[in-house]
PDB file of N, CA, C and O in Angstrom:
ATOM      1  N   UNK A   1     -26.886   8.375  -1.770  1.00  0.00           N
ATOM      2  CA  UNK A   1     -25.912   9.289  -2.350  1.00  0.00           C
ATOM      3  C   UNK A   1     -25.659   8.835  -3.788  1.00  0.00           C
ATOM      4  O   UNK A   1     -25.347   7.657  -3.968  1.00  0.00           O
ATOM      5  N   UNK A   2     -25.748   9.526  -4.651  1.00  0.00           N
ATOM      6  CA  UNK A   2     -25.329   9.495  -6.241  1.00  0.00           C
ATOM      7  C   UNK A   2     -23.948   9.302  -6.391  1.00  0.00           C
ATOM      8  O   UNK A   2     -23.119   9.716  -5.582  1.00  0.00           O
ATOM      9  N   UNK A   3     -23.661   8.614  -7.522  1.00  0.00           N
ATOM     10  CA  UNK A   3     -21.962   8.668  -8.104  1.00  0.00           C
ATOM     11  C   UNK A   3     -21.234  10.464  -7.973  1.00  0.00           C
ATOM     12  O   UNK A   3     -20.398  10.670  -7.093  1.00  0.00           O
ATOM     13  N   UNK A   4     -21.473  11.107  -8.500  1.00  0.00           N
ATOM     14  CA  UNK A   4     -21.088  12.475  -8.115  1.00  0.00           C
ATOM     15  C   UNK A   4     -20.674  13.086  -6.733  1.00  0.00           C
ATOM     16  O   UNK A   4     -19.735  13.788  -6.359  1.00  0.00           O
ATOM     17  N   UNK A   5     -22.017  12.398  -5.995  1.00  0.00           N
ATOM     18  CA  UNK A   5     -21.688  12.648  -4.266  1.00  0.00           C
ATOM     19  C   UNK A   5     -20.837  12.095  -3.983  1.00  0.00           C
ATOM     20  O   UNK A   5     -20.008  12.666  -3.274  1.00  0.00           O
ATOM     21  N   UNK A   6     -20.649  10.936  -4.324  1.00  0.00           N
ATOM     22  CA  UNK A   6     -19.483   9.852  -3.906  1.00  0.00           C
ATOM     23  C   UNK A   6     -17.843  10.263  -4.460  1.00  0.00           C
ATOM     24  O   UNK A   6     -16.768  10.239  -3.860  1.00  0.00           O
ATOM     25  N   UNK A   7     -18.224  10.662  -5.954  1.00  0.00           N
ATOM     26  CA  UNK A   7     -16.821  11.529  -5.965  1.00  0.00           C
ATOM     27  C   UNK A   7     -16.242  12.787  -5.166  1.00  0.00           C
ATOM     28  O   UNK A   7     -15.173  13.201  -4.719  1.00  0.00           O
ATOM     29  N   UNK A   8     -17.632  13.157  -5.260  1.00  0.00           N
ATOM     30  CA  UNK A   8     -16.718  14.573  -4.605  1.00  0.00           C
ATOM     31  C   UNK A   8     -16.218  14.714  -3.112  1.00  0.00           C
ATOM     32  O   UNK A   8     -15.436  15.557  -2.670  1.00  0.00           O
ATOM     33  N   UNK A   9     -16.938  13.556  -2.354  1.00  0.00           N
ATOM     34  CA  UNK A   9     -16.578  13.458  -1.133  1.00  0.00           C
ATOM     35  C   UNK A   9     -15.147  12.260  -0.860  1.00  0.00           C
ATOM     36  O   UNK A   9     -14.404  12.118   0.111  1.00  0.00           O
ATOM     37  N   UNK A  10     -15.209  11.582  -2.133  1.00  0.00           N
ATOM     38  CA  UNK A  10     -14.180  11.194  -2.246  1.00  0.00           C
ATOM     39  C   UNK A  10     -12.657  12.313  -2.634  1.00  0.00           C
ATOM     40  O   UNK A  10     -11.629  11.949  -2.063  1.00  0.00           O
ATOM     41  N   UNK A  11     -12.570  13.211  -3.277  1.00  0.00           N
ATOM     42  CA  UNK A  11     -12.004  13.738  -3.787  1.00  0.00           C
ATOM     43  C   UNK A  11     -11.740  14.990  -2.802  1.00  0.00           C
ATOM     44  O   UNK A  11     -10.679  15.580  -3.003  1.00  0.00           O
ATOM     45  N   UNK A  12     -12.496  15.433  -1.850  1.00  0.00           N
ATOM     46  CA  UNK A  12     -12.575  16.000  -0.737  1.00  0.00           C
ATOM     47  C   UNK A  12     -11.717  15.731   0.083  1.00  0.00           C
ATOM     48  O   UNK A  12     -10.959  16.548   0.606  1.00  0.00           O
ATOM     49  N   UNK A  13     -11.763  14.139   0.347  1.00  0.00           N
ATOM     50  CA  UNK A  13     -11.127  13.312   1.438  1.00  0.00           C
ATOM     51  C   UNK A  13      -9.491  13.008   0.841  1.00  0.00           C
ATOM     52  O   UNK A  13      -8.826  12.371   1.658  1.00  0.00           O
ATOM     53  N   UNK A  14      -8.985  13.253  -0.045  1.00  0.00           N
ATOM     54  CA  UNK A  14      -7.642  12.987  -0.824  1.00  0.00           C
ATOM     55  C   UNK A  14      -7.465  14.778  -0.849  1.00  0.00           C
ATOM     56  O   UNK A  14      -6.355  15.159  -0.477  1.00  0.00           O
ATOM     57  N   UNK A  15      -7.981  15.348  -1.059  1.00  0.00           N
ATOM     58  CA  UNK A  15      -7.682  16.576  -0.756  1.00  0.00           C
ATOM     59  C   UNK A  15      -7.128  17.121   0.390  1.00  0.00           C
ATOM     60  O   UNK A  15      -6.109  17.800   0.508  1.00  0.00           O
ATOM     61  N   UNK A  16      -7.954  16.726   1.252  1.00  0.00           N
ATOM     62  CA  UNK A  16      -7.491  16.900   2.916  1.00  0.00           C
ATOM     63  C   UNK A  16      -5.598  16.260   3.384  1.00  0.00           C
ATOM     64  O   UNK A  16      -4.582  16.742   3.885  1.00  0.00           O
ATOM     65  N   UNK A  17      -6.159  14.660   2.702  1.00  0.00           N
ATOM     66  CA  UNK A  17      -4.855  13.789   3.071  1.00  0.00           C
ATOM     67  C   UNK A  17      -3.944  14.560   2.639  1.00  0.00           C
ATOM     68  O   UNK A  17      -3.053  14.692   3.477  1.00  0.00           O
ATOM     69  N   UNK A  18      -3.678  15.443   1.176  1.00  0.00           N
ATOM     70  CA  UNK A  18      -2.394  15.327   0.530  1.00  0.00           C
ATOM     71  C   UNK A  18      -1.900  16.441   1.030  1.00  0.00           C
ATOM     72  O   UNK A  18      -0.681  16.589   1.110  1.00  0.00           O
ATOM     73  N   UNK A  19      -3.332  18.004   1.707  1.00  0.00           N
ATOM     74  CA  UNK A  19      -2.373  18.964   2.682  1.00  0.00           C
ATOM     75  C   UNK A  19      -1.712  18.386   4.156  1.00  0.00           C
ATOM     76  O   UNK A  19      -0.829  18.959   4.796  1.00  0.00           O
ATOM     77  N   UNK A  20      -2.424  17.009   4.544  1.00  0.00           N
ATOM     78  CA  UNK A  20      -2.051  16.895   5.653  1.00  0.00           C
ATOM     79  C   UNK A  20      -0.790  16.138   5.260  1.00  0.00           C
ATOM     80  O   UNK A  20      -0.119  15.881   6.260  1.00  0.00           O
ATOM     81  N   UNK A  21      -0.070  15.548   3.739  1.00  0.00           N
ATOM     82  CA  UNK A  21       1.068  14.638   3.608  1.00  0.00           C
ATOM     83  C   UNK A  21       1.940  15.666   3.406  1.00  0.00           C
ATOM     84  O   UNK A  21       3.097  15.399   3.732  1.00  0.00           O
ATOM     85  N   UNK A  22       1.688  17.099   2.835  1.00  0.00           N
ATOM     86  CA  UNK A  22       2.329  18.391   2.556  1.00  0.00           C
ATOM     87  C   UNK A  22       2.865  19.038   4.355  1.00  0.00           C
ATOM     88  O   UNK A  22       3.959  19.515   4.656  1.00  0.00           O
ATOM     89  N   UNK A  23       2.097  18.899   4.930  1.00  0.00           N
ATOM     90  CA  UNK A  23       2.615  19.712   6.379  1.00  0.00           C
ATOM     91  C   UNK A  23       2.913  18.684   7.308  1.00  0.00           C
ATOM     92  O   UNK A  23       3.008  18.993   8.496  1.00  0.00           O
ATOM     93  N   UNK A  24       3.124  17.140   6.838  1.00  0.00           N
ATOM     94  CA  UNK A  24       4.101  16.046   7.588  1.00  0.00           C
ATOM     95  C   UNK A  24       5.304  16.706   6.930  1.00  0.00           C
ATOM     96  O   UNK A  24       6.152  17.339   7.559  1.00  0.00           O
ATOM     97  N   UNK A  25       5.312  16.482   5.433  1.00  0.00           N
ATOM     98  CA  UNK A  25       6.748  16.643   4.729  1.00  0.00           C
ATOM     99  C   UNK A  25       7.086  17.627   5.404  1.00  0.00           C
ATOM    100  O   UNK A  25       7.931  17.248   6.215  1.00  0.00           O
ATOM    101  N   UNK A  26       6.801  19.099   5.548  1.00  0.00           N
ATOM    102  CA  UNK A  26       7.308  20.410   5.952  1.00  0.00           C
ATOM    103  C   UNK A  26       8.378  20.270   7.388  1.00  0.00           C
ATOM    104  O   UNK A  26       9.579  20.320   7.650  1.00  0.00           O
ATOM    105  N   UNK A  27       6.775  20.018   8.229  1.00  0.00           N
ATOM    106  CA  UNK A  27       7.800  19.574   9.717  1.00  0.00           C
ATOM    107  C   UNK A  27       9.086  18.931   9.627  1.00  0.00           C
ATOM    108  O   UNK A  27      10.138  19.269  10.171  1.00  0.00           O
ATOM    109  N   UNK A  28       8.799  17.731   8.687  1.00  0.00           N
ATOM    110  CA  UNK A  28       9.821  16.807   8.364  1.00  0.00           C
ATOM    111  C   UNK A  28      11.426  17.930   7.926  1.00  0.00           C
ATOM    112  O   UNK A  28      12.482  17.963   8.558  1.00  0.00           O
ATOM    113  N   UNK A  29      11.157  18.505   7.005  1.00  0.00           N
ATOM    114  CA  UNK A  29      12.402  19.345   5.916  1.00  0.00           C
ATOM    115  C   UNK A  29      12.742  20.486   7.198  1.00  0.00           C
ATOM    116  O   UNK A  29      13.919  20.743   7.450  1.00  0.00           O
ATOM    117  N   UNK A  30      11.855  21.007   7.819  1.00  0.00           N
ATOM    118  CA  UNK A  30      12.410  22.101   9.371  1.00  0.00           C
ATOM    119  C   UNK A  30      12.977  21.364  10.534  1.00  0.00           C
ATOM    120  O   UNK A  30      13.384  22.170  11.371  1.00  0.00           O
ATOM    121  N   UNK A  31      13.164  20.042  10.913  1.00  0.00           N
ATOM    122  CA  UNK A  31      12.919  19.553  11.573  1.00  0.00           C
ATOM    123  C   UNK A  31      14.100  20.200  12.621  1.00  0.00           C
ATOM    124  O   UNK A  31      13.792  20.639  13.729  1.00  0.00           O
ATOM    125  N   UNK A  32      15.454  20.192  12.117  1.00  0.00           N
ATOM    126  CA  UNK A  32      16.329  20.880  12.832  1.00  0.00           C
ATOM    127  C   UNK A  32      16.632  22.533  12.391  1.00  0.00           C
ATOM    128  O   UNK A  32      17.769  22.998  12.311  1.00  0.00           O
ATOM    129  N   UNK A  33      15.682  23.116  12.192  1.00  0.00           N
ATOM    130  CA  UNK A  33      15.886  24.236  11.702  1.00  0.00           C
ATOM    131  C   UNK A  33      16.002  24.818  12.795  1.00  0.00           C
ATOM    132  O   UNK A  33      15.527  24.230  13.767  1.00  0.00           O
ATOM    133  N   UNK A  34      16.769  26.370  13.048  1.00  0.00           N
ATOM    134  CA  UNK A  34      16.845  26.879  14.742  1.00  0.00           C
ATOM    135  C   UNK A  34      16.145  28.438  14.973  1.00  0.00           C
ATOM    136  O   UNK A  34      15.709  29.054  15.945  1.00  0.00           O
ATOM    137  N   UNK A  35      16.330  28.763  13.179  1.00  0.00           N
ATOM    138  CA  UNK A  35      15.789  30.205  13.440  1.00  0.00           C
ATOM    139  C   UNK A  35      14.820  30.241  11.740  1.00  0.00           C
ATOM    140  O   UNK A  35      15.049  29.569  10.734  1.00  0.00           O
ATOM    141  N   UNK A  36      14.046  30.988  11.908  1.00  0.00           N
ATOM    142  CA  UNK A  36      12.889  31.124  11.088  1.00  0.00           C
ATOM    143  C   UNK A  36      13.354  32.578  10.191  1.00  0.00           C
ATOM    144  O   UNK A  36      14.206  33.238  10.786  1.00  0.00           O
ATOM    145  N   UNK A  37      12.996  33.030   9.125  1.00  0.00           N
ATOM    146  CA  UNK A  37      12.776  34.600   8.498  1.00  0.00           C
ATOM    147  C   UNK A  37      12.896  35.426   9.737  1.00  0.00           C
ATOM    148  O   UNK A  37      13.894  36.036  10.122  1.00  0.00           O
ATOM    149  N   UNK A  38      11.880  35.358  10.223  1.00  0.00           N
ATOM    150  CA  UNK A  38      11.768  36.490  11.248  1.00  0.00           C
ATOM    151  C   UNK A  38      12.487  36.249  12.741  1.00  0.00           C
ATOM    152  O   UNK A  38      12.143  36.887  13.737  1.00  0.00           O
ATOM    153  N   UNK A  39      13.415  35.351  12.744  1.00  0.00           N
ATOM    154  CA  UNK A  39      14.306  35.206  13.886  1.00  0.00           C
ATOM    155  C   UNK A  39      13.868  34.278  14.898  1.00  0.00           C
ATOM    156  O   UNK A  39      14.449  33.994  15.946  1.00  0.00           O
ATOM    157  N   UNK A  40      12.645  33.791  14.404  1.00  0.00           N
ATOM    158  CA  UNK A  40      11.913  33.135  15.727  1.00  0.00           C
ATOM    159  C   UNK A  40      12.356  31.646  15.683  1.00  0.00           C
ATOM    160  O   UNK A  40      13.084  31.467  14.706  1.00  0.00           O
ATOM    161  N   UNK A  41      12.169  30.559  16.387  1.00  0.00           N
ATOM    162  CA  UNK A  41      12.404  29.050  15.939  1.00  0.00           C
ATOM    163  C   UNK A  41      11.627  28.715  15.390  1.00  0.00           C
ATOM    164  O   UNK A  41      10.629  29.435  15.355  1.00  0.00           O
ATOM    165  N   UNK A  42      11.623  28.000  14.972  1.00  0.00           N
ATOM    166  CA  UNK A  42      10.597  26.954  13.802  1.00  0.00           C
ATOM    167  C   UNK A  42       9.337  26.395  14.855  1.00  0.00           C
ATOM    168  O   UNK A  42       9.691  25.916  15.933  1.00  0.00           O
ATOM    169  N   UNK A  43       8.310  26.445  14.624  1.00  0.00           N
ATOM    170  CA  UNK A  43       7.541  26.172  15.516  1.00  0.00           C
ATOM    171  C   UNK A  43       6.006  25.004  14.326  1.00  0.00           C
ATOM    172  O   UNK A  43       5.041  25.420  13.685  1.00  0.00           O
ATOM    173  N   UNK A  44       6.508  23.600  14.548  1.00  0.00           N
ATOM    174  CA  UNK A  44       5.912  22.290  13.801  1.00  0.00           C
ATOM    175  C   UNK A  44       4.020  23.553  13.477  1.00  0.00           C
ATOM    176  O   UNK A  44       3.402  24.432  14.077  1.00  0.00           O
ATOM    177  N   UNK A  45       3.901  22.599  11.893  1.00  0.00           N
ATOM    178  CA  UNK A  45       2.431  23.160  11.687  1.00  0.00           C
ATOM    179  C   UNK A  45       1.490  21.834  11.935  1.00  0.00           C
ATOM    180  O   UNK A  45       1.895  20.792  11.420  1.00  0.00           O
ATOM    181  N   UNK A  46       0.465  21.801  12.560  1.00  0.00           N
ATOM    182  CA  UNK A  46      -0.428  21.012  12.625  1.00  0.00           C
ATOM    183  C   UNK A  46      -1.839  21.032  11.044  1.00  0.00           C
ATOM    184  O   UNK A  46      -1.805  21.911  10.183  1.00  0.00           O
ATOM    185  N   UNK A  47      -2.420  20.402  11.046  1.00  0.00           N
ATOM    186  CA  UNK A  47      -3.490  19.725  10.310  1.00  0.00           C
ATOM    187  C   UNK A  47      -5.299  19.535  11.157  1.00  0.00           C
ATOM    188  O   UNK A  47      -5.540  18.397  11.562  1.00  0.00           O
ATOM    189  N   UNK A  48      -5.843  20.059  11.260  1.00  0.00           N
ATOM    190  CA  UNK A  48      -7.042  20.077  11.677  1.00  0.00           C
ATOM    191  C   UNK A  48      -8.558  20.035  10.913  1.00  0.00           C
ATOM    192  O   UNK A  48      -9.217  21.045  10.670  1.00  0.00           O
ATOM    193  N   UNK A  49      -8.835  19.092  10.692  1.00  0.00           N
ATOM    194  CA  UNK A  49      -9.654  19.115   9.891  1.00  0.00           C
ATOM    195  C   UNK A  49     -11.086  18.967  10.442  1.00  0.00           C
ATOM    196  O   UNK A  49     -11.257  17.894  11.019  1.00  0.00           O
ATOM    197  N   UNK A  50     -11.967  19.641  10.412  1.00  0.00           N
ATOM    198  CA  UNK A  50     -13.531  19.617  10.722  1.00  0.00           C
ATOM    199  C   UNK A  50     -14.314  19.890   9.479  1.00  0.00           C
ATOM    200  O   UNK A  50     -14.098  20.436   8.396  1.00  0.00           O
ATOM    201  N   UNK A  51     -15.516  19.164  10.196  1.00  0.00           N
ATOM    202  CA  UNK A  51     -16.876  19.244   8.661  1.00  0.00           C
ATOM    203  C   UNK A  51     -17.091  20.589   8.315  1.00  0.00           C
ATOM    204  O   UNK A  51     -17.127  21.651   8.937  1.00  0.00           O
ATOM    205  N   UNK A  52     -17.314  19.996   6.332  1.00  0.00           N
ATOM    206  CA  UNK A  52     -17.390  21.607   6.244  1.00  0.00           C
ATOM    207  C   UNK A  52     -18.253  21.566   5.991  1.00  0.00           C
ATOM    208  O   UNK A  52     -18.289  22.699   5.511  1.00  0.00           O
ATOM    209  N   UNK A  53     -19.941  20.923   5.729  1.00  0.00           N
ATOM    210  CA  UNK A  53     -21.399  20.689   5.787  1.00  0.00           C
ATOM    211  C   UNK A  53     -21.915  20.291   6.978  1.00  0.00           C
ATOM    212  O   UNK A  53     -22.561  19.431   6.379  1.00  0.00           O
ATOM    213  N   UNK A  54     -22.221  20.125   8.076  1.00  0.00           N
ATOM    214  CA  UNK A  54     -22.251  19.274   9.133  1.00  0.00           C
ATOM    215  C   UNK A  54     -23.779  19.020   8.514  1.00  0.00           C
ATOM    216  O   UNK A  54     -24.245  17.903   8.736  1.00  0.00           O
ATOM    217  N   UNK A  55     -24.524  19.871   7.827  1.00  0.00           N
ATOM    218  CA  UNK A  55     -26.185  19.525   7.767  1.00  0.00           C
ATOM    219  C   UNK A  55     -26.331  18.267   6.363  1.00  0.00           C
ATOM    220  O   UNK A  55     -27.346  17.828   5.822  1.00  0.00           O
ATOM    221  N   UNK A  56     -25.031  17.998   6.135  1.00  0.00           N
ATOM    222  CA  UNK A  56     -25.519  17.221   4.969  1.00  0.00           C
ATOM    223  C   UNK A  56     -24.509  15.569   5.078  1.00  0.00           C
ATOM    224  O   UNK A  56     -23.771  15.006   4.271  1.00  0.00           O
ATOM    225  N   UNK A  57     -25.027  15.182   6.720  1.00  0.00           N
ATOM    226  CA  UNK A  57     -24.338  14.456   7.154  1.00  0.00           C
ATOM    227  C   UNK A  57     -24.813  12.997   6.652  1.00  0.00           C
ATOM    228  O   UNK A  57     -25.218  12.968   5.489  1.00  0.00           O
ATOM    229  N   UNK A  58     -24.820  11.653   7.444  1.00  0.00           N
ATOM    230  CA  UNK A  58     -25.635  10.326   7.091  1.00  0.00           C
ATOM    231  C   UNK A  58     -26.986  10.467   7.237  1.00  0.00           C
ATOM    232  O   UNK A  58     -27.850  10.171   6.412  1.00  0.00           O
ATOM    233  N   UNK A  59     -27.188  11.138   8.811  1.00  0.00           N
ATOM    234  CA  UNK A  59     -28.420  11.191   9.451  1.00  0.00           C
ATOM    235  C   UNK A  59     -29.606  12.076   8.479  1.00  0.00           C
ATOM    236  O   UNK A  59     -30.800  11.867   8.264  1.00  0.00           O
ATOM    237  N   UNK A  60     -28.826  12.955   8.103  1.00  0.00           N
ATOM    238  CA  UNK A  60     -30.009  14.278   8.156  1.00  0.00           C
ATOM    239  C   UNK A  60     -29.777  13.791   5.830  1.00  0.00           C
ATOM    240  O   UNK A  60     -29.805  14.564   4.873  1.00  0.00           O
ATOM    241  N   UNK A  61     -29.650  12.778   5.864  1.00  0.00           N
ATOM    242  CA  UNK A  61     -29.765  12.361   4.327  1.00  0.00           C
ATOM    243  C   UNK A  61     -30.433  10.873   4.780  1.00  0.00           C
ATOM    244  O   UNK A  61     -30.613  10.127   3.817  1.00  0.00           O
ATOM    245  N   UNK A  62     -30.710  10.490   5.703  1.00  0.00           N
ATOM    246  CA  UNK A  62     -31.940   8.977   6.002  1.00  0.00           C
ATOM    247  C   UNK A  62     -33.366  10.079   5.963  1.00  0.00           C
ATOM    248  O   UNK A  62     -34.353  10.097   5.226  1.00  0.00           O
ATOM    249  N   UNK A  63     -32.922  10.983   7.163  1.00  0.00           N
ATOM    250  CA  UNK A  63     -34.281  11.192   7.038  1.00  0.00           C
ATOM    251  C   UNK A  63     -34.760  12.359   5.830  1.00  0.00           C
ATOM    252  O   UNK A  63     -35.879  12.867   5.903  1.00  0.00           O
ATOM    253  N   UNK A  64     -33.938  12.671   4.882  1.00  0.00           N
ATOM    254  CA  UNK A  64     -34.845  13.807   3.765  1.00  0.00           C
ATOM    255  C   UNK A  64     -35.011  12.655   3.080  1.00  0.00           C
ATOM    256  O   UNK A  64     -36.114  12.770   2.544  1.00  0.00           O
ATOM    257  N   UNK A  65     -34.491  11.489   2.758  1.00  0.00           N
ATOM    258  CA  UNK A  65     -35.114  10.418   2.065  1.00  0.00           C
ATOM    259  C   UNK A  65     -36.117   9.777   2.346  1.00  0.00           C
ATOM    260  O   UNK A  65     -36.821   9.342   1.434  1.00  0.00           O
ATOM    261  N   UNK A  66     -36.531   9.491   4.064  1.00  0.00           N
ATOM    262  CA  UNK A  66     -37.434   8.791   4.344  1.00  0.00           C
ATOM    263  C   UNK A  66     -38.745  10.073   4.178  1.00  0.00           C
ATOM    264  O   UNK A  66     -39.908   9.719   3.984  1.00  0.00           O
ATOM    265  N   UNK A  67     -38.473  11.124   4.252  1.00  0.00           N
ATOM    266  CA  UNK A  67     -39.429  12.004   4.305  1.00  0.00           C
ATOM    267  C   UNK A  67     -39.910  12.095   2.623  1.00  0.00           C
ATOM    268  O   UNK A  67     -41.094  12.377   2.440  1.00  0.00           O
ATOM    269  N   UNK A  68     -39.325  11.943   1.798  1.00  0.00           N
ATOM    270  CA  UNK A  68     -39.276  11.941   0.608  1.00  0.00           C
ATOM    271  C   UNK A  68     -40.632  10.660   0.226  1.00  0.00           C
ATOM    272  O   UNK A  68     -41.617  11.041  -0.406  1.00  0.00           O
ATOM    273  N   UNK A  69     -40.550   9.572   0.564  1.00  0.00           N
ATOM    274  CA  UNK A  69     -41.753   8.636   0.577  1.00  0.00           C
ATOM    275  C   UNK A  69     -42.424   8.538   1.727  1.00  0.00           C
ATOM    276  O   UNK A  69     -42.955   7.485   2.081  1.00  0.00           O
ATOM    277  N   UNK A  70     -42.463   9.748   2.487  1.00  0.00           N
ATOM    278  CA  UNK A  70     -43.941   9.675   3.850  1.00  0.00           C
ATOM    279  C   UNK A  70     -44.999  10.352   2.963  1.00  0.00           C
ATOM    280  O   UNK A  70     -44.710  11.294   2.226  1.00  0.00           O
ATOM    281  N   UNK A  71     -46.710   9.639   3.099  1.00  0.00           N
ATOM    282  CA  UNK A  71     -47.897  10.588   2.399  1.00  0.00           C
ATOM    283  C   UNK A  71     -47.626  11.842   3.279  1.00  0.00           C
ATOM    284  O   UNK A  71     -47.197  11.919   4.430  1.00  0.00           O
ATOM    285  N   UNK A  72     -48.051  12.919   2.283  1.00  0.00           N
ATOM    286  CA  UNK A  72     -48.435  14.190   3.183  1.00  0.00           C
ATOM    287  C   UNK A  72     -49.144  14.370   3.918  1.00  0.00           C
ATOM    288  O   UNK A  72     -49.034  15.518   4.351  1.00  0.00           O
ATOM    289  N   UNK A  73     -50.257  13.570   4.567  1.00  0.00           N
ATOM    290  CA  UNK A  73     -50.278  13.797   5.638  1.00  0.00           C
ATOM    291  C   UNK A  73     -49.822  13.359   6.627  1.00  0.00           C
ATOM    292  O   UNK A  73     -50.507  13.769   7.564  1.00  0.00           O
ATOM    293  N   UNK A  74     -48.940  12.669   7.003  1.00  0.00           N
ATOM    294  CA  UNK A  74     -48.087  12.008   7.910  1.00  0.00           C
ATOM    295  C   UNK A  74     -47.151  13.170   8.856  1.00  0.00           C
ATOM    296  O   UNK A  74     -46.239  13.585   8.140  1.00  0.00           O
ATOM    297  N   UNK A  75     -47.126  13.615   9.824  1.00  0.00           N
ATOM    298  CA  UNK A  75     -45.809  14.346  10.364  1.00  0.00           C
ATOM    299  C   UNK A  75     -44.979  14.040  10.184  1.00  0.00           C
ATOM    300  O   UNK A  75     -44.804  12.826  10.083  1.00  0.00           O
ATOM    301  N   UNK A  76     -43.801  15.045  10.009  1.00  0.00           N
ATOM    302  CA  UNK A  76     -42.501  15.214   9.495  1.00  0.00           C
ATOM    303  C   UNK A  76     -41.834  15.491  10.764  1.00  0.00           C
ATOM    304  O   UNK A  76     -42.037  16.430  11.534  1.00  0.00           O
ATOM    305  N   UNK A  77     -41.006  14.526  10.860  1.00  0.00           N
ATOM    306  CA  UNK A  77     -39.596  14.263  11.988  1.00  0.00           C
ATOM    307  C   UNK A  77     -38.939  15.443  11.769  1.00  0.00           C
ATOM    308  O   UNK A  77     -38.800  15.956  10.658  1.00  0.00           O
ATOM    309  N   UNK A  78     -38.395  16.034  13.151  1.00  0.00           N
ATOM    310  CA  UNK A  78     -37.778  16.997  13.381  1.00  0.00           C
ATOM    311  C   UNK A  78     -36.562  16.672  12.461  1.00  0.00           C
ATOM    312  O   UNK A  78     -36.438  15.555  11.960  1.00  0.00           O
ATOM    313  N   UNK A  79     -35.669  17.677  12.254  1.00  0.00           N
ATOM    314  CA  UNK A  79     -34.551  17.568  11.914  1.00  0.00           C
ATOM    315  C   UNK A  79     -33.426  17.906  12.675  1.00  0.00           C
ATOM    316  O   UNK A  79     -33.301  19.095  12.965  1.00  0.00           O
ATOM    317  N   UNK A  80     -32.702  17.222  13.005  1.00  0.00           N
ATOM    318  CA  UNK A  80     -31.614  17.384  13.769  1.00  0.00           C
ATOM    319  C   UNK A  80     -30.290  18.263  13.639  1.00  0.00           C
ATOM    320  O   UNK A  80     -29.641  18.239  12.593  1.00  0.00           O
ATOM    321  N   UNK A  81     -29.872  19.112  14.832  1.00  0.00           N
ATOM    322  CA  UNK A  81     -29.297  20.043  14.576  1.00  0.00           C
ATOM    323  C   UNK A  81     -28.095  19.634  15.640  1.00  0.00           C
ATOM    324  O   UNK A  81     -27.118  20.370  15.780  1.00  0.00           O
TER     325      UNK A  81
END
């Protein structure tokens, strides 16, 4: 991975944290709240975070590298899905 990759997945990952430090605070500031705008109770927001590349994971970056110095005629390893 390049300096760039490394930022942006860094910068990705502080991205994520600071909505997930934004919807601790929230719960936090509703915490005794009883009725909402629309009359309903306050009902806590959760944070869920899943990959948003799954194909451009550790694995599937060993092997476009190792494939990168196999001769051509050598078979090429499946890629994993």
């Amino acid at each position: 991975m390049n300096l760039f990759g490394a930022m942006d997945t860094s910068g990705g990952a502080m991205q994520a944290e600071r909505m997930r430090a934004e919807v601790v605070a929230a719960n936090m500031a509703n915490a005794e709240t009883t009725r909402t705008a629309t009359g309903g109770p306050y009902r806590r927001q959760h944070v869920v975070f899943a990959a948003d590349r799954p194909e451009t994971g550790f694995l599937h970056s060993m092997i476009g590298a190792s494939e990168a110095r196999l001769p051509a005629s050598w078979p090429r390893p499946p890629c994993p899905r």
